[in-house]
N, C-alpha and C positions, 0 to 999 in steps of 0.2 A: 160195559167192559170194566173189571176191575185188574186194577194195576199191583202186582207184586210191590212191595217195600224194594225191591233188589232192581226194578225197573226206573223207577221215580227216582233212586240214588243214583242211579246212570245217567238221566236225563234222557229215557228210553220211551218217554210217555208218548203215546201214537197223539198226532197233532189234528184237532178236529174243530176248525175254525169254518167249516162250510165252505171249503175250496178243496175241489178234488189236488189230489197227492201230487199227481204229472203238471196239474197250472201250479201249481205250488214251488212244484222245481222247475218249472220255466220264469218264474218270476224270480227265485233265488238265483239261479243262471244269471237273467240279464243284470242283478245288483251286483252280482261277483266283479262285471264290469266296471258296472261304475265305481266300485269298491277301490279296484285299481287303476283304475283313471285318475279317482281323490286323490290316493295314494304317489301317483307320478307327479299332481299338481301341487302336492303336498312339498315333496323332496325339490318341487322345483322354487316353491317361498323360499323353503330351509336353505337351499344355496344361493339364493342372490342375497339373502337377508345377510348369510356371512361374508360373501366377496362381492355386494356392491361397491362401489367407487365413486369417486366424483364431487361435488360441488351441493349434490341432492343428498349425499350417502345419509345423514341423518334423518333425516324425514321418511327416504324409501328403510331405510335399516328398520323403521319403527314402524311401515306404512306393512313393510313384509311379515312379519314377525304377527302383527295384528289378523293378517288373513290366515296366516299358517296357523294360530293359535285357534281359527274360528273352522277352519278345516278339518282340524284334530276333532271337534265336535262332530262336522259334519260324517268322520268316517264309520267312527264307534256308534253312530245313529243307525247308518248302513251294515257297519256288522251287526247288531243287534236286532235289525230288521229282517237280516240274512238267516239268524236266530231262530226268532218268532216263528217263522216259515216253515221251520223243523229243520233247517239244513246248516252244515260246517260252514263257516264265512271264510275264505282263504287268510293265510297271515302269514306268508312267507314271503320273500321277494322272489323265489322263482315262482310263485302263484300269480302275482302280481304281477309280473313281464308276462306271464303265459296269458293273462286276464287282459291288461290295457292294450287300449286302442292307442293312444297317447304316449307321444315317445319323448322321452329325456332328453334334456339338453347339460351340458358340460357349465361353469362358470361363466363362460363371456365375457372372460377376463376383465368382468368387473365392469362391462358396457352396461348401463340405466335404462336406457333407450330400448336395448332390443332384449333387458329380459322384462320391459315392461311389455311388449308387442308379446315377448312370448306368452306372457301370462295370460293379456285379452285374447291372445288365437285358443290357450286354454280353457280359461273360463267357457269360450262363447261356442267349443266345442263339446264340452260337457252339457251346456244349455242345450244344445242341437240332438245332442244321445238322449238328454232328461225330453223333451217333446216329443222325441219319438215313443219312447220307451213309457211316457204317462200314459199314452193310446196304448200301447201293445197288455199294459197291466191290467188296463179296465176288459177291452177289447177280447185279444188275449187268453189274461190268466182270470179273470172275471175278478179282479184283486184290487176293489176302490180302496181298500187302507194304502198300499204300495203306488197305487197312482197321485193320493193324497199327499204321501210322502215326497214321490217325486216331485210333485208342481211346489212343495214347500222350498225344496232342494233347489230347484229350477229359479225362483224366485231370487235365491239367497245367491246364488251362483250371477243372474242380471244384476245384483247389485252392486255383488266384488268385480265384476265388469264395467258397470258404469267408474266403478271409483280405482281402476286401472287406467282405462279408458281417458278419466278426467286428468291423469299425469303425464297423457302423452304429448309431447309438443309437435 
């Protein structure tokens, strides 16, 4: 097949990676999730990093800011992955409530303790989606890149776990 110049400028090129069209958009489907997941786990660094409190506030102010910083990596991976696929990555926040599993929390008025908890119930909930979701990609959408991706994702998510995990008292 050849491609018009007015097609390629669109980013209109038919995607032919040796995965049919429908596993293709089942696997972009399940990352729009995780997409938004990131996303809620994301805004949830960004607000404790600004109204922590307390006796730790330095250490979490810089301990938060460091996973938000490495989350931001992790999202624009997943949209870009959403990309590759052939399909739109969501990027609005009403795409993002309509997408997450993962529900928002408010400040916590500045409590250490419980937006550490909330952050390992995040993480280790995202790990729980990433496990299912590496089977369903091979399984599934027959999509070892997306499932390769996810266990990388999966990996990175147990570690910001363990190192939440290790500040709780």
């Amino acid at each position: 097949m050849s491609l018009t110049t007015d097609q390629l400028t669109k980013g209109n090129a038919e995607v032919n990676i040796g995965i049919q069209q429908k596993k293709r958009e089942g696997a972009a489907e399940m990352l729009k999730h995780l997409l938004a997941d990131e996303h809620v786990l994301y805004i949830k660094l960004r607000n404790y990093h600004w109204n922590v409190t307390g006796i730790h506030f330095k250490p979490l102010h810089a301990f938060f800011e460091e996973q938000y910083t490495a989350m931001a990596g992790h999202i624009d991976d997943i949209a870009e992955r959403i990309r590759s696929l052939g399909f739109f990555a969501p990027g609005s926040m009403e795409e993002f409530k309509a997408y997450a599993r993962l529900e928002e929390t408010q400040h916590l008025n500045g409590d250490a303790q419980r937006m550490l908890e909330n952050l390992l119930h995040g993480h280790e909930a995202i790990i729980q989606y990433l496990r299912k979701d590496q089977d369903a990609a091979l399984e599934q959408y027959q999509d070892a890149g997306t499932q390769d991706f996810l266990i990388g994702l999966m990996e990175a998510h147990e570690k910001m776990a363990w190192m939440v995990r290790s500040h709780l008292v």
